[in-house]
N, C-alpha and C positions, 0 to 999 in steps of 0.2 A: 856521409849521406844526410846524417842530421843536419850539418849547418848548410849544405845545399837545399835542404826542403824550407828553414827557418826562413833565412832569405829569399829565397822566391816568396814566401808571404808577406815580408815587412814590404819587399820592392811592391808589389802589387797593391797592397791595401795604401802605402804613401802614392802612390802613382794616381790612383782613384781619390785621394785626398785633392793632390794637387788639382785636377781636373775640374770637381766641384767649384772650389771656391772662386774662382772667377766669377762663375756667374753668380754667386751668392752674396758672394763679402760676407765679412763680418768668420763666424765661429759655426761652423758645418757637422755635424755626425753623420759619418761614411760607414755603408757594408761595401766589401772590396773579397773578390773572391779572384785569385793570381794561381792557374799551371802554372808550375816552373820545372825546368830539368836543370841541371848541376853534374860539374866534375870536379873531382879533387886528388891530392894524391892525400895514400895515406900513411904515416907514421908509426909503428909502435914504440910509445914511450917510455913504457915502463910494464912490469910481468901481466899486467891486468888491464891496463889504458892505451888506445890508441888517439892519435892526433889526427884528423882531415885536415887537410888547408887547401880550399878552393873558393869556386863560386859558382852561383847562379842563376837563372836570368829569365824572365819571362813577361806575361802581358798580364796588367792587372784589371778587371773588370769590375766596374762602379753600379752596384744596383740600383736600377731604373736610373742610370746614366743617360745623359744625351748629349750627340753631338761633341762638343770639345772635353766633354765630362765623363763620355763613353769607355772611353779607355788610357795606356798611358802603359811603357813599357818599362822594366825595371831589371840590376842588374847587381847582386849584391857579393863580393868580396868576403871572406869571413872563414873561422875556425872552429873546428866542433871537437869533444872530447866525449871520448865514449868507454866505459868501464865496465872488459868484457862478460866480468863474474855477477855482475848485478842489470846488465843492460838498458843501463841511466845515461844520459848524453845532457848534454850542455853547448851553446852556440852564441858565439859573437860574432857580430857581423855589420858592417858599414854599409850603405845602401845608396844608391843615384836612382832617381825617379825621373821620367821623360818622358815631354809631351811635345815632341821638336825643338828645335835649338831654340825657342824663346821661354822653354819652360822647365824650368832643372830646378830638382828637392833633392837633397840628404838627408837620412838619415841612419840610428842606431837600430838594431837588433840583437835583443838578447832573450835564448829560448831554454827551457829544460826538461825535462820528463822522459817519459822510455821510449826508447830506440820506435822511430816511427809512427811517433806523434809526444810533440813537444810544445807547451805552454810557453807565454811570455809576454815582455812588453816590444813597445815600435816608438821611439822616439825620432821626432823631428825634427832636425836641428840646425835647417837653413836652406835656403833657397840661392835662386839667379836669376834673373831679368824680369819675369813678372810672374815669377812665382819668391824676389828676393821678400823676406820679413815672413815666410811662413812657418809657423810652429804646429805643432800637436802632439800628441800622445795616445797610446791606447793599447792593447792586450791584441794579441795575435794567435794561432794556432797553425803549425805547420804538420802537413802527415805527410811519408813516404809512400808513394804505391808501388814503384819500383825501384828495383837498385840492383847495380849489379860490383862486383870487385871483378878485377884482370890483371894478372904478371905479368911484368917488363921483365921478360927472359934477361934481356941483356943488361939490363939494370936492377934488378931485383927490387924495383920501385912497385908497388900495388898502387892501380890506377882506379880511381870510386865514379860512375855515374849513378846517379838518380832522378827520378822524377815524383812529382806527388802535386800539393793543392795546399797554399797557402790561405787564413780567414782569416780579415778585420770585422768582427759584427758590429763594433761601435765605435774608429776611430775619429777622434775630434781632434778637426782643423780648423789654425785662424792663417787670417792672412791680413799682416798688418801695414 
């Protein structure tokens, strides 16, 4: 659940990046506020840690956005660790930002804190067609609001959705 919520924040606040800088040029400071819901399955690792490995995905919205800066949908890939005696989590996660097929960002996310609201950074770390040479970085926060677990009777696989609300209050984008 954690690395489903982290990533809906990184995709949504880099999405809102991408968006701005066109019309700007140069070096932009974005608020980016991304719902996202996410699935994953999940793993126990070890007597106390579990493993998620999923993704996911949602719409990132650019405060006082407009027009092609408005929005921008996102879709992030990623692993979360969760240590069930102390209820501390941890999230890596890869990110694709899109703005229609002429505008695609990646990047990194990495988040940590307790179970259902996680600190971290959103690193940028490349573009495509006219969004290729964009970088940035900045601090993210993802919470959970809902989540649920379900058994795969026949597999005995636990299957995780969540949903929650990913925030960039200050990420800075350049586009070079």
């Amino acid at each position: 659940m954690k690395i489903l919520n982290t990533g809906m924040v990184l995709i949504t606040f880099f999405l809102a990046v991408l968006l701005v800088l066109p019309a700007f040029g140069g070096q932009v400071t974005l608020k980016i506020l991304a719902p996202w819901q996410g699935k994953g399955q999940v793993f126990k690792v070890a007597p106390n840690k579990v493993k998620v490995v999923g993704s996911f995905n949602g719409i990132m919205y650019i405060d006082q956005g407009k027009g092609d800066l408005d929005a921008a949908v996102f879709m992030c890939p990623g692993t979360e660790y969760i240590n069930l005696d102390t209820k501390r989590a941890s999230i890596n996660a890869d990110c694709m930002i899109s703005k229609g097929k002429n505008r695609v960002a990646y990047a990194k996310l990495t988040a940590k804190g307790e179970m259902g609201a996680l600190e971290g950074n959103f690193v940028i770390v490349g573009g495509e067609k006219k969004w290729r040479g964009i970088s940035g970085k900045g601090k993210v926060t993802i919470r959970t609001a809902l989540g649920a677990t379900a058994l795969n009777k026949k597999t005995g696989e636990l299957i995780n959705s969540a949903a929650g609300l990913a925030v960039w209050p200050a990420l800075k984008v350049s586009l070079h």
